[in-house]
N, C-alpha and C positions, 0 to 999 in steps of 0.2 A: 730670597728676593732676587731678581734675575736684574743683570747691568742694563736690558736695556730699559728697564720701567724706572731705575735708578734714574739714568742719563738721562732721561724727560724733569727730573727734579733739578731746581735753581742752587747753588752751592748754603744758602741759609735752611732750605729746606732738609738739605744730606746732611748737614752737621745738627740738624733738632734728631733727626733721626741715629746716628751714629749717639748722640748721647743717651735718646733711650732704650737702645740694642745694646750700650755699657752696663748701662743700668741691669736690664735685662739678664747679662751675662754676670753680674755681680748676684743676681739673686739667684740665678741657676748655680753657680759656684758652692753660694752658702745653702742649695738644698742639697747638693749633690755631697757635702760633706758631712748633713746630715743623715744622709741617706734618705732621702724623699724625693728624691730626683728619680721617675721615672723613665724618659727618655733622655739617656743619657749621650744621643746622641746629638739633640739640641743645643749643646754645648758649643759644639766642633761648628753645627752652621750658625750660629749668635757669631761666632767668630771669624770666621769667611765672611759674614755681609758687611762685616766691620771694618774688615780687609776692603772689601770690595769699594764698599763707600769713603774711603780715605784713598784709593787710588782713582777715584772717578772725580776726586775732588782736586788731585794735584794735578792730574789731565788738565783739568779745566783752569787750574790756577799757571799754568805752564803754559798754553794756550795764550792767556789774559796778559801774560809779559812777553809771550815775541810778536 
C-alpha cells in the first residue's frame, strides 16, 4: 500500500488497519513455519506497510500537538 493512499485515511481508520496487517503478519509467520508460505516475500511488505502506517500516524499525532 503506497503513503499516499495511507495519508487520505483519518488516524482510527490507519490503526483498524495496522491491526489487521498484524494480524495478517501473524498468520504469515505461522504459515511460513509450516512451510506453506508460498510467497515468502509477503512477509517483508506485511511489514513495511506497518512501518509505514505507525509513522503516518505519529506525523499526524506530532502535527495535532504543535
Amino acid at each position: 500500500m503506497k503513503a499516499s493512499e495511507l495519508r487520505e485515511l483519518d488516524v482510527d481508520e490507519l490503526l483498524r488497519k495496522k491491526a489487521e496487517l498484524k494480524d495478517q503478519l501473524f498468520k504469515l509467520r505461522f504459515q511460513h513455519e509450516l512451510g506453506q508460505l508460498e510467497n515468502a516475500a509477503k512477509v517483508q511488505t506485511v511489514r513495511r506497510d506497518i512501518a509505514r502506517i505507525e509513522t503516518i500516524v505519529n506525523e499526524i499525532r506530532a502535527k495535532a500537538k504543535a
